[in-house]
C-alpha positions as CSV (number, residue, x, y, z in Angstrom):
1,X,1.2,-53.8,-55.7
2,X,2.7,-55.9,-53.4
3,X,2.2,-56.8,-50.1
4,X,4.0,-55.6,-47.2
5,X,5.8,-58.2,-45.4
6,X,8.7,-56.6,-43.6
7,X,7.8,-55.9,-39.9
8,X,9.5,-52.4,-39.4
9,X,7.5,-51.5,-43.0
10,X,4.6,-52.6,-41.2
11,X,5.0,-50.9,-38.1
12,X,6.0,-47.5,-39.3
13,X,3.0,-48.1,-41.8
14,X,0.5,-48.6,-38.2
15,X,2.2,-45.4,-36.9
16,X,1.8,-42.9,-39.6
17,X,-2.0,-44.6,-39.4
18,X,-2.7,-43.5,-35.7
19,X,-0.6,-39.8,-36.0
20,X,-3.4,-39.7,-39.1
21,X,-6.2,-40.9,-36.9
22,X,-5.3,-38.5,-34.3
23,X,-5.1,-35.2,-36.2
24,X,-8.6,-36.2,-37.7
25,X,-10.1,-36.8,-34.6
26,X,-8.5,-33.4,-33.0
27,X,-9.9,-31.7,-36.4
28,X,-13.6,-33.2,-35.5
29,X,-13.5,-32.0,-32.0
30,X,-12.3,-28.4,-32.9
31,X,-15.6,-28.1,-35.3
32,X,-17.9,-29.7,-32.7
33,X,-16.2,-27.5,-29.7
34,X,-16.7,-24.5,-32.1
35,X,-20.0,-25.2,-32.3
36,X,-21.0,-26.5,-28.4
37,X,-19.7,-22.6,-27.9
38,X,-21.2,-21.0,-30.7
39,X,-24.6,-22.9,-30.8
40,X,-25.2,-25.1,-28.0
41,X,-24.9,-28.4,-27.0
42,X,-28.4,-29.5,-29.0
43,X,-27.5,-27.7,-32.2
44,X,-23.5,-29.8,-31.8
45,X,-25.8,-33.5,-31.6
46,X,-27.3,-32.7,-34.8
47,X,-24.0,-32.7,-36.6
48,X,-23.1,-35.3,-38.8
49,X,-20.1,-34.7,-37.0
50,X,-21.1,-35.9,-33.6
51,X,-22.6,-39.2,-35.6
52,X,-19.1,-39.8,-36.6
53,X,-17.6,-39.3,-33.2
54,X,-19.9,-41.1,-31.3
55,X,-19.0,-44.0,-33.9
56,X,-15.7,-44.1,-34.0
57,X,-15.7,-43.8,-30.4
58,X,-17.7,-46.9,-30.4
59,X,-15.2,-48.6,-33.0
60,X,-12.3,-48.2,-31.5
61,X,-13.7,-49.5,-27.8
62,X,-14.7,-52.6,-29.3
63,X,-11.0,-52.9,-31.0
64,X,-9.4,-52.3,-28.0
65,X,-11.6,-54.5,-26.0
66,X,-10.9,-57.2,-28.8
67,X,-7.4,-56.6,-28.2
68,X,-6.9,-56.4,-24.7
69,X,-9.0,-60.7,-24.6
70,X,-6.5,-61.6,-27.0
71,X,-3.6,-60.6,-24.8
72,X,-5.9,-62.0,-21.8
73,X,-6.0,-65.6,-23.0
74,X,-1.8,-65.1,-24.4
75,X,-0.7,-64.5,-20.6
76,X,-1.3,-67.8,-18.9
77,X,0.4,-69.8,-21.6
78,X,3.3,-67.6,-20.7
79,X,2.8,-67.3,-16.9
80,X,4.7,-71.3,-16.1
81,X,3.7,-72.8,-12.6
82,X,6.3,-72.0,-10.0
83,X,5.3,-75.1,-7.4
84,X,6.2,-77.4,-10.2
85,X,9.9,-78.9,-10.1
């Protein structure tokens, strides 16, 4: 199989990725609101569920975070000193 190298590819690739992630995630949080109503907050934590949510949670913080130091240390390469002639 070969690798992807054309950029709209790889973009509509990362977009059909996050619709995925998102109707997962809205799947997870219909179960554990289903349960918060039907058992209670202390029977939802003790899902295997909430372990996964609480994870990915995590996860995608720390990839976002990772992301937004990247872009951090990009803008003042870009940003060019106006007092200079």
């Amino acid at each position: 199989m070969k690798k992807i190298t054309d950029e709209r590819l790889i973009l509509k690739n990362l977009k059909q990725i996050r619709v995925l992630f998102a109707i997962q995630m809205v799947g997870i949080l219909g179960i554990l609101g289903y349960d918060l109503i039907t058992r209670g907050f202390s029977e939802m934590t003790d899902r295997p569920l909430w372990f996964l949510l609480v994870i990915t949670g995590i996860i995608a913080a720390y990839q976002s975070a990772t992301v937004s130091v990247e872009q951090e240390r990009k803008i003042p390469l870009l940003i060019k000193d106006s007092s200079s002639p």
